[in-house]
NUSE-625613 format. One record per residue: residue number from 1; residue in one letter; x, y, z of N, C-alpha, C, O, CB in turn. Coordinates in steps of 0.2 Angstrom, whole numbers. Glycine has a CB too. Layout:
BEGIN
ATOM     i   aa    n.xx    n.yy    n.zz   ca.xx   ca.yy   ca.zz    c.xx    c.yy    c.zz    o.xx    o.yy    o.zz   cb.xx   cb.yy   cb.zz
ATOM   NUM    A       X       Y       Z       X       Y       Z       X       Y       Z       X       Y       Z       X       Y       Z
...
END
This chain:
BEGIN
ATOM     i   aa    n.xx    n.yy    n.zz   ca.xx   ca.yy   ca.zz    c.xx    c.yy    c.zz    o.xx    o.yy    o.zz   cb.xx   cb.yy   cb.zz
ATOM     1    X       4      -6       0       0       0       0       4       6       0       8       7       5      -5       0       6
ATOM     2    X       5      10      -3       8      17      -6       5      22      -2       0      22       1       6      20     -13
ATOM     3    X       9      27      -1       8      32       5       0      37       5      -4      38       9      16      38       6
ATOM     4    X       1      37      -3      -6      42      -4     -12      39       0     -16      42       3      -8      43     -13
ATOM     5    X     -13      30       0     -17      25       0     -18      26       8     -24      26       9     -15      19      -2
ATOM     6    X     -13      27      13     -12      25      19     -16      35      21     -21      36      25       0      23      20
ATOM     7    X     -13      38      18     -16      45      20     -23      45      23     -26      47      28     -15      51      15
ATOM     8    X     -25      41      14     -32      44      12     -36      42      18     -41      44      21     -36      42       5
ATOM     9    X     -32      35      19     -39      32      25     -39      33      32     -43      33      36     -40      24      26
ATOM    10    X     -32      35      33     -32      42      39     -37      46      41     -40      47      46     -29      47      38
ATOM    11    X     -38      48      31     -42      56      34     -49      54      33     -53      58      35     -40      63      29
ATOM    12    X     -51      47      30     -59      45      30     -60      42      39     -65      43      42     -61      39      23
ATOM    13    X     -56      39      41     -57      38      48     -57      43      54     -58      43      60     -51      34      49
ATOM    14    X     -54      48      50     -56      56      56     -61      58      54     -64      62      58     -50      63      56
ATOM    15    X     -64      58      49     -69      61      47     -76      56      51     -80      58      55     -70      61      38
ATOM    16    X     -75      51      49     -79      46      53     -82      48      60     -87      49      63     -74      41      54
ATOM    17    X     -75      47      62     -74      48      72     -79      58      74     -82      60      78     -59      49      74
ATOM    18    X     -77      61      69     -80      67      70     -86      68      68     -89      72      71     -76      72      68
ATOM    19    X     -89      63      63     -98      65      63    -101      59      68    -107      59      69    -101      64      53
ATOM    20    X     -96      53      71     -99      52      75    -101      54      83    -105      51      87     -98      48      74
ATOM    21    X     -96      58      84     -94      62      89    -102      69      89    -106      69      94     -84      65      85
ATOM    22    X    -102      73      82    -107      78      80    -112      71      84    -111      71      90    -108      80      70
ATOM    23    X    -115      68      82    -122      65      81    -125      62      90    -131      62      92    -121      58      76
ATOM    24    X    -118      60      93    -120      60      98    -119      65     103    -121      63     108    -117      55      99
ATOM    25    X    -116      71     103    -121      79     104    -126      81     103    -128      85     107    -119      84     101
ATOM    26    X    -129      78      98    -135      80      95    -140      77      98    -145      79     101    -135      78      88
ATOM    27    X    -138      69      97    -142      64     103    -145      68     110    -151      69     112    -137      58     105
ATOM    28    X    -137      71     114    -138      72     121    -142      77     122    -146      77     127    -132      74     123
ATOM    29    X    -142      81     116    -146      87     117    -153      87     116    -158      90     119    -145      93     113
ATOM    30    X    -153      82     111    -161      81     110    -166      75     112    -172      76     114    -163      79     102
ATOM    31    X    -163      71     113    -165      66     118    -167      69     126    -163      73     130    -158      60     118
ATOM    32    X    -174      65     129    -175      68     138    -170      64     142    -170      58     140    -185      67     142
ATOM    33    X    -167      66     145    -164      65     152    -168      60     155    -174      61     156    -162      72     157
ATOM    34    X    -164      54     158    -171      49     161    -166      48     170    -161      46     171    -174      39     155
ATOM    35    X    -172      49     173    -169      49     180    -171      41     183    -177      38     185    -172      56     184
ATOM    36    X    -163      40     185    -164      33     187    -166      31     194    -167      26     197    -158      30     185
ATOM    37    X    -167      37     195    -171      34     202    -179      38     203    -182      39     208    -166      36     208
ATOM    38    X    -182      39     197    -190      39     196    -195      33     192    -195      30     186    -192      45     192
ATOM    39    X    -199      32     198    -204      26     198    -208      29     190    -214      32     190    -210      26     206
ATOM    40    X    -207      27     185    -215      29     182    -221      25     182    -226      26     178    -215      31     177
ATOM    41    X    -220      19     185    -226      16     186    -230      18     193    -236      18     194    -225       9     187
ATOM    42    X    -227      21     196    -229      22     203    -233      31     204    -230      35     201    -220      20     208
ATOM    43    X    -238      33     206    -240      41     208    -240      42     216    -241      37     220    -248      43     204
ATOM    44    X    -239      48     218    -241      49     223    -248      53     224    -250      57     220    -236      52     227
ATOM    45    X    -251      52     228    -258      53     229    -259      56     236    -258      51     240    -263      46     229
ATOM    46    X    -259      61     239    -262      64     244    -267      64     247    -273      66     244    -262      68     243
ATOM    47    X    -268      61     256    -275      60     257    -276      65     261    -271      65     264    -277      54     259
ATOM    48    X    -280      69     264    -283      74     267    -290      73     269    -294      73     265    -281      79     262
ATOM    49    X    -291      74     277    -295      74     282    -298      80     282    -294      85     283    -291      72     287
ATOM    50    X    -304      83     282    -307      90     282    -313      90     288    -318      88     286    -308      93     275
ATOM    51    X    -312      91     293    -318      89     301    -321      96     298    -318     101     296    -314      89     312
ATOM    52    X    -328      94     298    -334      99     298    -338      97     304    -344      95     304    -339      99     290
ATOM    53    X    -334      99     310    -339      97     316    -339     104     324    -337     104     330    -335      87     319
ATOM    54    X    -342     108     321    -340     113     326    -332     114     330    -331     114     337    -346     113     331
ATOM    55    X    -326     113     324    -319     113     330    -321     108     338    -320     110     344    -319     124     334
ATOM    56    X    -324     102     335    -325      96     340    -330      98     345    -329      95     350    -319      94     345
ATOM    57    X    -336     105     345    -338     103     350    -344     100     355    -347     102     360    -337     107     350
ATOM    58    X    -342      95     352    -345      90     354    -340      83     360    -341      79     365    -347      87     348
ATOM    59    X    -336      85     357    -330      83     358    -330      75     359    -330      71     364    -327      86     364
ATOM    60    X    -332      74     351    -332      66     350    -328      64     344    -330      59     340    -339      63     350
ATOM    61    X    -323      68     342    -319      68     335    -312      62     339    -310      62     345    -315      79     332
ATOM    62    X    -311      58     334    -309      54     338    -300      55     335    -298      56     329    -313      46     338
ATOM    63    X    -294      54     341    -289      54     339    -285      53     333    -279      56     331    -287      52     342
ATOM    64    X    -287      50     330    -283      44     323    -288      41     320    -293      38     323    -277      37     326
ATOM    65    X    -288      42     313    -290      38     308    -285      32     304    -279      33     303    -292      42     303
ATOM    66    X    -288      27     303    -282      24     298    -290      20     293    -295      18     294    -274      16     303
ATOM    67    X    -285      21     288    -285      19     278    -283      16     275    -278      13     277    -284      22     273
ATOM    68    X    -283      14     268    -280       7     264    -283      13     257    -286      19     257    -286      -5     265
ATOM    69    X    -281      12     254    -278      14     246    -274      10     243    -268      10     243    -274      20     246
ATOM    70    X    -279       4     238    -272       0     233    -268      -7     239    -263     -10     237    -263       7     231
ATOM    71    X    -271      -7     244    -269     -13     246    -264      -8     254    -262     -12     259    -263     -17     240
ATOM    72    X    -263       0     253    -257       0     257    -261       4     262    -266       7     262    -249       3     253
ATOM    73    X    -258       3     267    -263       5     273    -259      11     275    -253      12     274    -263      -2     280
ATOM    74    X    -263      17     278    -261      24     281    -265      26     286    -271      25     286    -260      30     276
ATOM    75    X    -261      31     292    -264      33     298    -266      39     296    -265      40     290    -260      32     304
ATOM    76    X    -270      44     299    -272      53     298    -271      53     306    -273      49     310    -281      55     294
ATOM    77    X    -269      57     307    -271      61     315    -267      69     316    -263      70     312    -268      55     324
ATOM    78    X    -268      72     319    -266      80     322    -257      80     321    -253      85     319    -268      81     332
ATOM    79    X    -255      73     323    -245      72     321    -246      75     314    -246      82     313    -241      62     319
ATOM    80    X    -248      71     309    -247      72     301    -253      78     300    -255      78     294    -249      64     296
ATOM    81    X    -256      84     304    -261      87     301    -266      81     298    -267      84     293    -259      92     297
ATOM    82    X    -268      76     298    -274      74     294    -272      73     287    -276      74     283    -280      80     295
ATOM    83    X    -266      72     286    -265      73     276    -260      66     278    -258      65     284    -259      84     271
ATOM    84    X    -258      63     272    -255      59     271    -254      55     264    -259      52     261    -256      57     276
ATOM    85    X    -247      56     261    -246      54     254    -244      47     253    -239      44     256    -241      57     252
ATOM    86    X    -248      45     250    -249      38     248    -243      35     241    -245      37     235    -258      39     247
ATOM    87    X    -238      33     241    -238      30     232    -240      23     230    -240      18     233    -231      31     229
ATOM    88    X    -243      26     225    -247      19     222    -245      19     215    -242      23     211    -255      20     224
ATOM    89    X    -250      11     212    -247      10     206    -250      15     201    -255      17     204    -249       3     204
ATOM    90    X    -249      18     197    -252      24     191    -258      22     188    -261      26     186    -246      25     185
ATOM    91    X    -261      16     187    -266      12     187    -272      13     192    -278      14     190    -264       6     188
ATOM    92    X    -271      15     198    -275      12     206    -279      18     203    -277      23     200    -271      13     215
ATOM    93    X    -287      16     205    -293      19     206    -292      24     211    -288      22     216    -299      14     208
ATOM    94    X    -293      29     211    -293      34     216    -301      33     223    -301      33     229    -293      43     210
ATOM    95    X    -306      30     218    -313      31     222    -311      23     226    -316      20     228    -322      31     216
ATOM    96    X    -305      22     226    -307      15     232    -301      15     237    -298      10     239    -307       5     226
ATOM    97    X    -301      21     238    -297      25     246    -304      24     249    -309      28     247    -293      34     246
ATOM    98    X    -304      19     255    -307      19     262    -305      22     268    -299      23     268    -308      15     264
ATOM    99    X    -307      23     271    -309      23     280    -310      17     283    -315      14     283    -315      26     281
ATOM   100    X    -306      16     287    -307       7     293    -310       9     297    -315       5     299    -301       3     297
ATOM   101    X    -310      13     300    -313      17     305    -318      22     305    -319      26     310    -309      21     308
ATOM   102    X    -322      22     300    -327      28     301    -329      29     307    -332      24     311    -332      28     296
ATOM   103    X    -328      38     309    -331      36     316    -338      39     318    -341      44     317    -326      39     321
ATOM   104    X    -341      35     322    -348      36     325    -350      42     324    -346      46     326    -348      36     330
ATOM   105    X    -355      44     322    -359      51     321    -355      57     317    -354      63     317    -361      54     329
ATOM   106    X    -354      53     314    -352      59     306    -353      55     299    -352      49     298    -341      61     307
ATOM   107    X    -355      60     295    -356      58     288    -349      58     285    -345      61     287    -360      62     286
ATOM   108    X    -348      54     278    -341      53     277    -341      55     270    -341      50     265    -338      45     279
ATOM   109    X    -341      61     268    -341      64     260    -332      64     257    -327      65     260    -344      74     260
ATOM   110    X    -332      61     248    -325      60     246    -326      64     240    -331      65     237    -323      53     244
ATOM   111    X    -321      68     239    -317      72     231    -312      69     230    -308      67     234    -315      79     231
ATOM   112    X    -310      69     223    -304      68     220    -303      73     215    -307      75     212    -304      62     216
ATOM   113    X    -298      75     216    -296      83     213    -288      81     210    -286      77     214    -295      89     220
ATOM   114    X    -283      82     205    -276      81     203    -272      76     207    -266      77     209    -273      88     202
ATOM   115    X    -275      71     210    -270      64     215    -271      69     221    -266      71     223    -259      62     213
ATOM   116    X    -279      71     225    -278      72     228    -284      70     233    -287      75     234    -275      78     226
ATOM   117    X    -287      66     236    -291      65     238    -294      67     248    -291      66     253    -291      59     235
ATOM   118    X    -299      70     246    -302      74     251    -308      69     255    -312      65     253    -306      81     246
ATOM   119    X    -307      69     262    -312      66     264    -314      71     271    -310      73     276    -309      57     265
ATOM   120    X    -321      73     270    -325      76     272    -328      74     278    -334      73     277    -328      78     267
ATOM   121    X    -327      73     284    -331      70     291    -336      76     293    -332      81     292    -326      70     298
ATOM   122    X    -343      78     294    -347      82     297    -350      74     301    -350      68     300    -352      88     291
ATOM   123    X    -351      82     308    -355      81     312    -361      86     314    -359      92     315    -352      79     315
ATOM   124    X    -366      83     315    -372      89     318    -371      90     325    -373      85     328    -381      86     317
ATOM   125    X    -368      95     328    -365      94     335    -373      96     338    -378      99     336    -358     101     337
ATOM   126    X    -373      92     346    -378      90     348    -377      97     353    -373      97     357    -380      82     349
ATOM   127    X    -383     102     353    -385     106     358    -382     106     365    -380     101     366    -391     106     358
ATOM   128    X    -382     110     370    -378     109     375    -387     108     381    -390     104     385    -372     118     376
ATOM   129    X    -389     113     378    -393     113     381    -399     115     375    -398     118     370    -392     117     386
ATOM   130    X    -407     111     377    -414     111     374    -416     119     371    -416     122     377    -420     109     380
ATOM   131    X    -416     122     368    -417     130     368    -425     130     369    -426     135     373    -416     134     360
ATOM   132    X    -430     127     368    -435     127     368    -438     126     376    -439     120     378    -436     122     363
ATOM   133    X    -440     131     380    -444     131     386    -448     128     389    -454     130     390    -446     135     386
ATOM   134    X    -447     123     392    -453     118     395    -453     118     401    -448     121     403    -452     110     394
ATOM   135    X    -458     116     406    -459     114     414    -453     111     417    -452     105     415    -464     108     415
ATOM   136    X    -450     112     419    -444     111     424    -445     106     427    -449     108     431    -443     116     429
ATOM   137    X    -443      98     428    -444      93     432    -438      94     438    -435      99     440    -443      87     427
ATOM   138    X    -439      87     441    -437      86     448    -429      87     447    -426      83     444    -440      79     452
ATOM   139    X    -425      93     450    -419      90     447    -415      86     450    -415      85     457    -414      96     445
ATOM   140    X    -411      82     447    -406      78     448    -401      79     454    -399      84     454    -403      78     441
ATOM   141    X    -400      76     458    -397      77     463    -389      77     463    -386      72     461    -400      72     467
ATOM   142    X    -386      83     464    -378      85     463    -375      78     468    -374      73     467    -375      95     465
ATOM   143    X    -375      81     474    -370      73     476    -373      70     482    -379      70     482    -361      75     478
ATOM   144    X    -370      68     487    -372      66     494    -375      69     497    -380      67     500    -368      64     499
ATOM   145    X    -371      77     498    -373      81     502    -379      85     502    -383      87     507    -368      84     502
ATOM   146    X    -380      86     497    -385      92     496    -389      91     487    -386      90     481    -379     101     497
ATOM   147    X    -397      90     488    -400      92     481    -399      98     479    -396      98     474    -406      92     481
ATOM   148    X    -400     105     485    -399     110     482    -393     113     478    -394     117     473    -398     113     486
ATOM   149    X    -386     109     479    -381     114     477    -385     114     469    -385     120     467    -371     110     478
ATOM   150    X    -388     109     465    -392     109     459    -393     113     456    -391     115     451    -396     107     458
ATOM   151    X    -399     115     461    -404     120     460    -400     127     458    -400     131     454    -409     120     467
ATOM   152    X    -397     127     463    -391     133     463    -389     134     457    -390     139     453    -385     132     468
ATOM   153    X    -386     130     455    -384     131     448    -387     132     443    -383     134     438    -382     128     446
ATOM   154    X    -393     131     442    -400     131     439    -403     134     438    -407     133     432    -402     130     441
ATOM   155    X    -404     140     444    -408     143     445    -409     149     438    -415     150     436    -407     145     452
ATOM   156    X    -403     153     435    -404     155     426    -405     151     422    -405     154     416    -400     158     423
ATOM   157    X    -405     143     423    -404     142     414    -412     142     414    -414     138     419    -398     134     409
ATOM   158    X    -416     144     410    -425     141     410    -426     135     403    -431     133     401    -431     150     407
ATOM   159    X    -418     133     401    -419     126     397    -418     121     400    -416     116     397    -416     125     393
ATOM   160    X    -418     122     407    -413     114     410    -421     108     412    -425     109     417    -407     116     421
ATOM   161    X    -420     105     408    -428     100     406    -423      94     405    -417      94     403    -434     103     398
ATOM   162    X    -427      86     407    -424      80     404    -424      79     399    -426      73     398    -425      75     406
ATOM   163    X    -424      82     393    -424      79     389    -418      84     386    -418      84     380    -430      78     385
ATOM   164    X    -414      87     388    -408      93     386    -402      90     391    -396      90     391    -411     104     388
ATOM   165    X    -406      86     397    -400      82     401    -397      76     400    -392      74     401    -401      83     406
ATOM   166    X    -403      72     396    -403      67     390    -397      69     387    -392      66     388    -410      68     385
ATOM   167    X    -399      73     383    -395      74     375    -387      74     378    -382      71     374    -397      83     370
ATOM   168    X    -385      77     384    -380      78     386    -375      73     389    -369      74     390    -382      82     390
ATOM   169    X    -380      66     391    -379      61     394    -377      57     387    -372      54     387    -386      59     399
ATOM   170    X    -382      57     382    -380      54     376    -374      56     372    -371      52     368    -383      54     373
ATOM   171    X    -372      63     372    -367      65     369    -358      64     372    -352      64     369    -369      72     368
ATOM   172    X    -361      63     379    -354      60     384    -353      53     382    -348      50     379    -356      59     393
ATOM   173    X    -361      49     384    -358      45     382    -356      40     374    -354      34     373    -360      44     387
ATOM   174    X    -357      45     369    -354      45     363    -345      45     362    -341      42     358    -359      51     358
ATOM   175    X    -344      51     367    -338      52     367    -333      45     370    -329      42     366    -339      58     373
ATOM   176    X    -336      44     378    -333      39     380    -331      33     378    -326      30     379    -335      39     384
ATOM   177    X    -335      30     373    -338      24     369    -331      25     364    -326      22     365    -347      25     364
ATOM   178    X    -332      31     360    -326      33     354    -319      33     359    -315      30     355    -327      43     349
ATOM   179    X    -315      34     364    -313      33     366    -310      25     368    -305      22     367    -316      37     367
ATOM   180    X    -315      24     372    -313      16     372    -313      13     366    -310       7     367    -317      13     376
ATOM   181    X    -315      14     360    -314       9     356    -306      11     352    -302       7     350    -321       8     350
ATOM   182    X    -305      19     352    -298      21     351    -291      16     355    -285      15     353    -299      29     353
ATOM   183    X    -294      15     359    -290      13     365    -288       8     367    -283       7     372    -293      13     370
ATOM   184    X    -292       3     361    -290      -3     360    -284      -6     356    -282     -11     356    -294      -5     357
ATOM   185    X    -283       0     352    -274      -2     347    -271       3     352    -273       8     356    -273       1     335
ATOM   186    X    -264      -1     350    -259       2     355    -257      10     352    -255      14     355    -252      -4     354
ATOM   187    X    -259      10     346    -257      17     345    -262      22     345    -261      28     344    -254      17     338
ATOM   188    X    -268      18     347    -274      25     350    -274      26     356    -276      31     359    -282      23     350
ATOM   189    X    -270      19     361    -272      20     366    -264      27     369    -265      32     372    -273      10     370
ATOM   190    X    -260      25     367    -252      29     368    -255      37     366    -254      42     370    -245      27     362
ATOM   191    X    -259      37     361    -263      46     360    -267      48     365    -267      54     366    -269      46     354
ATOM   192    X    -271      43     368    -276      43     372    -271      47     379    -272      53     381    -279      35     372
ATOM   193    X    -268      42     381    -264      42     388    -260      50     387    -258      53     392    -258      33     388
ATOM   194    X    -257      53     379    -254      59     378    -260      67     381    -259      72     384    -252      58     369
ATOM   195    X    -265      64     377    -271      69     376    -276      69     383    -277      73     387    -276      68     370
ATOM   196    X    -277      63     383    -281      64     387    -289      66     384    -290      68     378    -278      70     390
ATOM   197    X    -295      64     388    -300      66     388    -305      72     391    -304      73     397    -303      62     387
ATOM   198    X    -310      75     387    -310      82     390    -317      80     389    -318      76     384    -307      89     387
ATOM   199    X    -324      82     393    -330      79     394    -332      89     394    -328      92     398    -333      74     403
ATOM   200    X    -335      92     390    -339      98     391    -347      99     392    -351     100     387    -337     101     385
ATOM   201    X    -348     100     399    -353      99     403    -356     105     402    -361     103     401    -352      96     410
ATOM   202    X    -356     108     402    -359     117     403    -360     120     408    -356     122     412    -365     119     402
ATOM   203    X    -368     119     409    -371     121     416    -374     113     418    -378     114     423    -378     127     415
ATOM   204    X    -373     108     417    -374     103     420    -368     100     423    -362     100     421    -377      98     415
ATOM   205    X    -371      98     429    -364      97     434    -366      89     438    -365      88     444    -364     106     442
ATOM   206    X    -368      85     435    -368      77     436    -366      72     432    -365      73     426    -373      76     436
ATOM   207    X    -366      66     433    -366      62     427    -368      55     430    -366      54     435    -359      62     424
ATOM   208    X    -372      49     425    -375      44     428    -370      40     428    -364      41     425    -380      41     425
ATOM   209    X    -372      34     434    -367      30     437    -363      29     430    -358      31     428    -370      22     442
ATOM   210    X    -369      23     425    -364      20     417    -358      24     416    -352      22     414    -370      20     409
ATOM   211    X    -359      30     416    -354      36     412    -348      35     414    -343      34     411    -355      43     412
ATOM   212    X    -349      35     424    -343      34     425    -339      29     426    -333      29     427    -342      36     429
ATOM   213    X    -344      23     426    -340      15     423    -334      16     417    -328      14     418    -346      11     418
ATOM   214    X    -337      19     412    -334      20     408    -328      23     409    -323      20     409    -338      23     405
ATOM   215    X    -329      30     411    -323      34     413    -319      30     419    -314      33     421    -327      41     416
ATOM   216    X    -320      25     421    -317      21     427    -314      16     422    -310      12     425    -323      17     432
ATOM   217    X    -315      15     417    -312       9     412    -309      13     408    -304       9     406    -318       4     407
ATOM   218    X    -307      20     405    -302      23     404    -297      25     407    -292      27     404    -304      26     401
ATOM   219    X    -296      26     413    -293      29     419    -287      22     420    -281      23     421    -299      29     427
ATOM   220    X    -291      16     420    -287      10     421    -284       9     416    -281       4     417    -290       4     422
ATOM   221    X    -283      12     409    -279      15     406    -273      17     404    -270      16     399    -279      17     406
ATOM   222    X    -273      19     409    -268      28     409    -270      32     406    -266      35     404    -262      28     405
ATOM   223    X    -276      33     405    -280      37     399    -283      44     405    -289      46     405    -288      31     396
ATOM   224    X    -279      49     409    -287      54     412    -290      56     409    -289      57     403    -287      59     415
ATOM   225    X    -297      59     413    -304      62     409    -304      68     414    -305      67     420    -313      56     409
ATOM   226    X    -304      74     411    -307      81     413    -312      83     411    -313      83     405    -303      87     412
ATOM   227    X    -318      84     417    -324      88     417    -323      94     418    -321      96     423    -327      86     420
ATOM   228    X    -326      99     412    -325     106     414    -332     107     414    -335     105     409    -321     111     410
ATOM   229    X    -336     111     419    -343     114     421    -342     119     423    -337     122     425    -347     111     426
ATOM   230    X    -349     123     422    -350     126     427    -354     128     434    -360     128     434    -351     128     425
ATOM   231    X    -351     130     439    -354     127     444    -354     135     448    -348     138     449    -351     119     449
ATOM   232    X    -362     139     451    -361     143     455    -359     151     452    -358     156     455    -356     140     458
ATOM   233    X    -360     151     444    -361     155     440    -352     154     439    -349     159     437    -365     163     443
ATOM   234    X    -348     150     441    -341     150     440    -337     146     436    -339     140     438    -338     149     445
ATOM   235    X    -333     145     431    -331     139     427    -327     134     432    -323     138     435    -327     141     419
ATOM   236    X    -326     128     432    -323     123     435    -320     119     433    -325     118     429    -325     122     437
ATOM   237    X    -316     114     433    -315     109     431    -313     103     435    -313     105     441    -311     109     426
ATOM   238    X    -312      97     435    -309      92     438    -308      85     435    -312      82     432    -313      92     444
ATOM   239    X    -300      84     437    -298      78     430    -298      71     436    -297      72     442    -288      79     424
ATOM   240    X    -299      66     432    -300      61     437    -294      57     432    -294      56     426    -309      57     439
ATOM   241    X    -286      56     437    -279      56     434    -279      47     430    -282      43     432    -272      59     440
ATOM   242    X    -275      48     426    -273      38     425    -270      36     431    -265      37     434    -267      34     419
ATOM   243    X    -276      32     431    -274      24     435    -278      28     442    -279      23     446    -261      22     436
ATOM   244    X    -280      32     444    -283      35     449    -279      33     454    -277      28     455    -290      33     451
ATOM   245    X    -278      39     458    -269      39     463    -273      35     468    -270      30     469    -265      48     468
ATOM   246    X    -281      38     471    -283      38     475    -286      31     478    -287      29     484    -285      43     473
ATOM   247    X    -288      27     472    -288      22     471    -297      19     474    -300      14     476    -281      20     477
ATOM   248    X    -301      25     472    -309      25     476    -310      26     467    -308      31     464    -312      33     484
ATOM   249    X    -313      20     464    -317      20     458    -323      26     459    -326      27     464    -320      12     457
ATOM   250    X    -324      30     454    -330      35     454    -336      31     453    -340      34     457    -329      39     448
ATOM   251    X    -338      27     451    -345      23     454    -344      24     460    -349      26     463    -347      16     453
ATOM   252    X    -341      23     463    -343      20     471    -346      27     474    -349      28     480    -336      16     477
ATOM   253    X    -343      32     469    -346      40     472    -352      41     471    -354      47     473    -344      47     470
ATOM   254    X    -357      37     467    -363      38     467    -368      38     473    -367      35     478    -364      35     462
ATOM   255    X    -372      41     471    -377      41     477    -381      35     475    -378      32     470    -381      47     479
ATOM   256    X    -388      33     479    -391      30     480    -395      33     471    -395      29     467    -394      31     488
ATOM   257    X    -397      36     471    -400      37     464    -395      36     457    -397      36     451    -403      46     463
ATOM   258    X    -388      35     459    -385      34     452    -383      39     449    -383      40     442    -390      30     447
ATOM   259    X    -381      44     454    -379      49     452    -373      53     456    -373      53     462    -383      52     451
ATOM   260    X    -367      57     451    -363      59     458    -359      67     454    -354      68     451    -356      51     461
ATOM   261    X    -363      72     458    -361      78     459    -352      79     457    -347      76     459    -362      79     468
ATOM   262    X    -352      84     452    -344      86     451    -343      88     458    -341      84     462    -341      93     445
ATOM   263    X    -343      94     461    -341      97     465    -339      90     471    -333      90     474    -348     103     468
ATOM   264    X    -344      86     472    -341      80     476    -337      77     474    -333      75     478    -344      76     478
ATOM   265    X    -336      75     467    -330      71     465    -325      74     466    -321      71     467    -329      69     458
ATOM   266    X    -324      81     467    -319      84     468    -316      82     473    -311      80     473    -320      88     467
ATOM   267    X    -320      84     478    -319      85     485    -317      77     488    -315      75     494    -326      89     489
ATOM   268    X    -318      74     484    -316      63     486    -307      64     482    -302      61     484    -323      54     479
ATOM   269    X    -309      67     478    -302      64     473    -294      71     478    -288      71     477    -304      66     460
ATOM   270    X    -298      74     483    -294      77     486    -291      74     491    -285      74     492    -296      81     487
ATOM   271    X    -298      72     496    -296      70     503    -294      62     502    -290      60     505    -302      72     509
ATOM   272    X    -298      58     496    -297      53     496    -301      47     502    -300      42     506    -289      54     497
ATOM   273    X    -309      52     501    -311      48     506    -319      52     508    -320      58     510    -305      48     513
ATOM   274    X    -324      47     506    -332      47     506    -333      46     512    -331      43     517    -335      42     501
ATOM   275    X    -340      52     509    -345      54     514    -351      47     516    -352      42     512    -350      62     511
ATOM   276    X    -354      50     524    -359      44     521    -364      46     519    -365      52     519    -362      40     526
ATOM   277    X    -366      42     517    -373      42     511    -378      45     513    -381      42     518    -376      37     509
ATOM   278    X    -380      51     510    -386      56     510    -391      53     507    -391      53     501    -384      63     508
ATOM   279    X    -396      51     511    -403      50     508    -406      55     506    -411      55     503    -408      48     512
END
């Protein structure tokens, strides 16, 4: 092979090497960048809790929700604000995100919006008190000591009727119930034992023996329950603590009718030691 021969294919072998060199610039630039560490089978989906229940005041909104979406299970509570991102397959039905828990006395409305699904809790919060003016029955006896201290308390509201002390008795114990059934996973009950439960009585200053069963089955717990009232034109409260220091179960403060006065629970869970029994 002669030198001219030897040149020429030199210079077609650089020509070569440089338009293949061009092309794969061209490639780089025009071709999309693929990122090796995005799923594209996979989306994320946003779940979002929205309570329509008067700012709890009922106060039967229960600590934690948990959900399934696609098989994969998620919690909601006040930690995560109520929202939580889900990824799922890019396939998955958005309308077959549930609730395991729906909780008692709330309606359960859903939207889907750009992967973003809304779930709507309302509740009709139940009156504190009857607005409507009726005959005044026999009232309920506050504790051991005295029917009056009741009346006393009483004596302004012109709605205090059984059927407004009913509603009051039902909405406790709607509370307590949501409560204890929270109370049952380890991770409702650790919320529980953090928070605490809060009973908002008003101007009613009693509660039936059952309720405080109840409130006696959350206590054993670790769970306490604060009653706040009003007693005497004054606001009040009184928490009956986990595990009760004091070691006198609140049934046993009931009276003879099945009923037991805040002002007297109070005054037990102080001294640690009951009156005798006022007929």
């Amino acid at each position: 092979m002669n030198t001219t021969s030897i040149a020429h294919m030199r210079k077609t072998k650089r020509m070569i090497s440089l338009f293949l060199a061009m092309m794969l610039a061209v490639m780089a630039m025009v071709l999309p960048k693929i990122d090796s560490h995005a799923d594209p089978e996979n989306i994320d989906v946003l779940v979002v809790v929205v309570w329509d229940d008067d700012d709890d005041s009922d106060g039967i909104r229960p600590n934690s929700l948990s959900g399934s979406l696609a098989g994969i299970e998620f919690t909601l509570s006040s930690i995560n604000d109520w929202s939580e991102r889900v990824s799922v397959p890019a396939d998955t039905s958005l309308d077959a995100c549930t609730i395991n828990n729906n909780p008692d006395g709330y309606t359960c409305n859903y939207s889907i919006e750009n992967n973003t699904i809304t779930i709507v809790l309302q509740h009709q919060t139940v009156p504190a008190h009857d607005p409507t003016p009726k005959p005044k029955p026999a009232p309920k006896r506050q504790d051991r000591s005295s029917v009056q201290s009741q009346n006393d308390n009483n004596e302004d509201n012109d709605s205090d009727n059984e059927g407004s002390f009913e509603s009051f008795m039902a909405a406790t114990d709607l509370l307590l119930n949501n409560a204890l059934n929270n109370a049952a996973s380890p991770e409702g009950s650790d919320a529980l034992r953090r928070t605490g439960i809060t009973i908002e009585a008003g101007n009613w200053v009693s509660l039936k023996k059952e309720l405080y069963e109840k409130i006696d089955k959350l206590t054993a717990l670790g769970i306490p329950v604060t009653i706040k009232y009003n007693y005497m034109h004054k606001a009040k409260s009184v928490t009956i603590p986990a595990y009760n220091n004091n070691k006198i179960p609140t049934v046993n403060m009931c009276n003879l009718e099945g009923y037991c006065g805040f002002e007297y629970l109070a005054e037990v869970l102080v001294t640690g030691k009951l009156r005798p029994l006022n007929m």
